[in-house]
N, C-alpha and C positions, 0 to 999 in steps of 0.2 A: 504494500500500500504506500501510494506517494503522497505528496505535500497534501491534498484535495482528498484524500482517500479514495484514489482510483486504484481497483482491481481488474486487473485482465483475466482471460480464460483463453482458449484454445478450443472451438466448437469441433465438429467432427469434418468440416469441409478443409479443417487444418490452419485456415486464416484466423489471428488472433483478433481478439475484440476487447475494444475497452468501457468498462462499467464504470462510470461517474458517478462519484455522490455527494452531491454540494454539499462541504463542512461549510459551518460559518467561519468567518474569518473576523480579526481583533482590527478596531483601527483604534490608533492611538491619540488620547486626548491629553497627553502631557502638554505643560507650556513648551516644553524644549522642542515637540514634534509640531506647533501649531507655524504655517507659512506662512509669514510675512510677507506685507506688499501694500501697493498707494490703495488698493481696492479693498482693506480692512484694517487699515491704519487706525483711523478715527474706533473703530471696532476694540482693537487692542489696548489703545492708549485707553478707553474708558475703561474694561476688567485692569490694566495696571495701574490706574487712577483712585482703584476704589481704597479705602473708603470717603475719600472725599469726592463725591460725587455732587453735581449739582441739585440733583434730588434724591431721595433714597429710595425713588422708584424711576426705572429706565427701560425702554423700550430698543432692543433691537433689532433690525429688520433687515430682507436681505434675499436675497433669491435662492431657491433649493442650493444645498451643500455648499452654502457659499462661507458655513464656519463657524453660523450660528451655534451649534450644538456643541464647537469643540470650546468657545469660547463661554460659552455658560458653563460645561464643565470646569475652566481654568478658574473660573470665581468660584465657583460651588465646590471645589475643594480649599481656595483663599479662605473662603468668610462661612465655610463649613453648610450652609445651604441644602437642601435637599432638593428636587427636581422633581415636576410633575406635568403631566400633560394638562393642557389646558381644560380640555374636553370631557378631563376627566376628575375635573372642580367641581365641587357640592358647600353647600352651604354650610353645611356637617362638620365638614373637612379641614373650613378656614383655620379654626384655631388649632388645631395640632398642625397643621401645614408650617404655619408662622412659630410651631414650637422654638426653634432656634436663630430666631431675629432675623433669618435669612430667607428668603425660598425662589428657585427657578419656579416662572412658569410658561412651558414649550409649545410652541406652533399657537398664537393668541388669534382667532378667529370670534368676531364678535356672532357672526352667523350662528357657529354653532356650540358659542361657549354657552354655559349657564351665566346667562345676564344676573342675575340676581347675587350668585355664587362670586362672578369676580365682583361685582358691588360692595359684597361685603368685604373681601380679600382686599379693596383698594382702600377703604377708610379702615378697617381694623391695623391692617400696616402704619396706614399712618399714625392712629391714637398709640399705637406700640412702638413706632420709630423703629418698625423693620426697615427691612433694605429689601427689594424686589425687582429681579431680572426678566423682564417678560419677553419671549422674541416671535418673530412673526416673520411672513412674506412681506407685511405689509403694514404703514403702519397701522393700529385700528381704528385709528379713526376714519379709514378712508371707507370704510362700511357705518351706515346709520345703525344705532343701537335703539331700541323700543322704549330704554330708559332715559328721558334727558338726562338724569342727575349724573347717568353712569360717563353719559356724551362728554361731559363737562369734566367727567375725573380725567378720560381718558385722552382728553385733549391740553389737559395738562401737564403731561407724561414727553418729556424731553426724548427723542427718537435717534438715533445713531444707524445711518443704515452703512453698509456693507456692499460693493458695488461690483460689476463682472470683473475678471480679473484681467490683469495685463499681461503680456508677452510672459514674460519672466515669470512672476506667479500662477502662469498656466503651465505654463514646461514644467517648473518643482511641483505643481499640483498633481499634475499626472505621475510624476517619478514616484510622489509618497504614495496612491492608488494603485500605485503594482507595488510597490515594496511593503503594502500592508496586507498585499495577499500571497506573500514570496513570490515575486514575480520581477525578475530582473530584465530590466532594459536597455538597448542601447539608443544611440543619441538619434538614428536612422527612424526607429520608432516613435521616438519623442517626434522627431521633427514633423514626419508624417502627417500624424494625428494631430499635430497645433494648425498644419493646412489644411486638415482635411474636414473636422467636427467643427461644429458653433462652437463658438468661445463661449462656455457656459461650463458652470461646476454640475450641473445634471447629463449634460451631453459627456461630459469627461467620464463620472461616476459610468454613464449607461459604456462606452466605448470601449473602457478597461474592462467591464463582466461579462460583455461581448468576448473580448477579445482572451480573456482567461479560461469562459467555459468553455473557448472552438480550440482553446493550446491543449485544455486538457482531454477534451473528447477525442483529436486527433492523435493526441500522442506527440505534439510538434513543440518546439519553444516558440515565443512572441515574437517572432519578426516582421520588419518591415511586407516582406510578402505574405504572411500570414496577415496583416494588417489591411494590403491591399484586398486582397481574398475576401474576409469577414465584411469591411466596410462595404466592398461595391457590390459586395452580396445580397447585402440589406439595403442598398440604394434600388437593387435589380426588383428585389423582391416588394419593395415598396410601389414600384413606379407599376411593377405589374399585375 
């Protein structure tokens, strides 16, 4: 069994085959592993800011895997925090949530949060002088909430967003997305892929598990010709 826990067999027509089985893989949210660049500057310098923040509640916002998660983790182990999806706030909840003056709360969707539950979440913080990390696509306020009172908290909630990344921060972003699923590359690869995908942290993330499950299905390392292969694969099979 390899890195992926692939097992091969030998059928009776004598041609080997290979049996995949997606393990999960770790990505890492230390401060040392989080990549730097002008596209989540403002992002960083706010978690190495804290605790003096301008408020003790902060909005971050940001497009798929653009860093969010990894940077609410680097505070959430700073100011000891715990982490909770948004979606999955209850009224119930707020005060043991707020047990330790801190608390994440992930992917803030006014659509489908409990209005009532972050209402309370946002004034109990305050009367307790928690500290609250909320992150989102977007900010919330760009969606109407059924609560004025809630509209008015949440628009006073200072936003930091996080923005597509640059040249440089796209190349190391992809290097850390195979080196978190042991998956070594060379620069032919890199380079490919930065011409070839959107510049987006979701187009990266989908390109590299593309491009990991057809190394491991085939039996092939990541190359640039494995890259051509898979990519205009899925371009052929799109268009057709």
């Amino acid at each position: 069994m390899d890195r992926a826990g692939r097992r091969s067999r030998v059928p009776a027509d004598g041609r080997p085959r290979q049996l995949t089985f997606a393990l999960p893989h770790a990505e890492n949210f230390s401060r040392d592993d989080f990549l730097e660049g002008p596209a989540n500057a403002a992002g960083l310098a706010l978690i190495d800011g804290w605790p003096d923040w301008p408020n003790r509640t902060m909005m971050l916002v940001g497009p798929e895997g653009a860093g969010k998660s990894h940077l609410a983790a680097i505070w959430a182990e700073l100011s000891g925090a715990p982490a909770i999806a948004a979606d999955s706030l209850t009224a119930t909840s707020v005060p043991e949530a707020l047990v330790t003056g801190a608390l994440v709360v992930e992917d803030i969707d006014p659509v489908r949060v409990d209005e009532k539950a972050l209402f309370h979440l946002l004034n109990l913080a305050r009367e307790q002088g928690a500290y609250l990390l909320l992150t989102g696509r977007r900010p919330a306020t760009a969606a109407d909430s059924g609560l004025r009172d809630l509209r008015s908290r949440l628009r006073a909630i200072p936003v930091v967003e996080l923005s597509a990344p640059d040249d440089q921060l796209f190349r190391a972003l992809l290097v850390k997305l195979f080196a978190d699923r042991q998956v070594s590359v060379d620069e032919a690869v890199v380079g490919y892929l930065v011409n070839r995908i959107e510049r987006s942290y979701a187009a990266a993330r989908g390109a590299v598990e593309r491009l990991d499950a057809e190394s491991l299905r085939l039996g092939r390392p990541v190359t640039r010709a494995l890259a051509v292969e898979v990519l205009r694969g899925g371009d052929d099979a799109a268009g057709g």
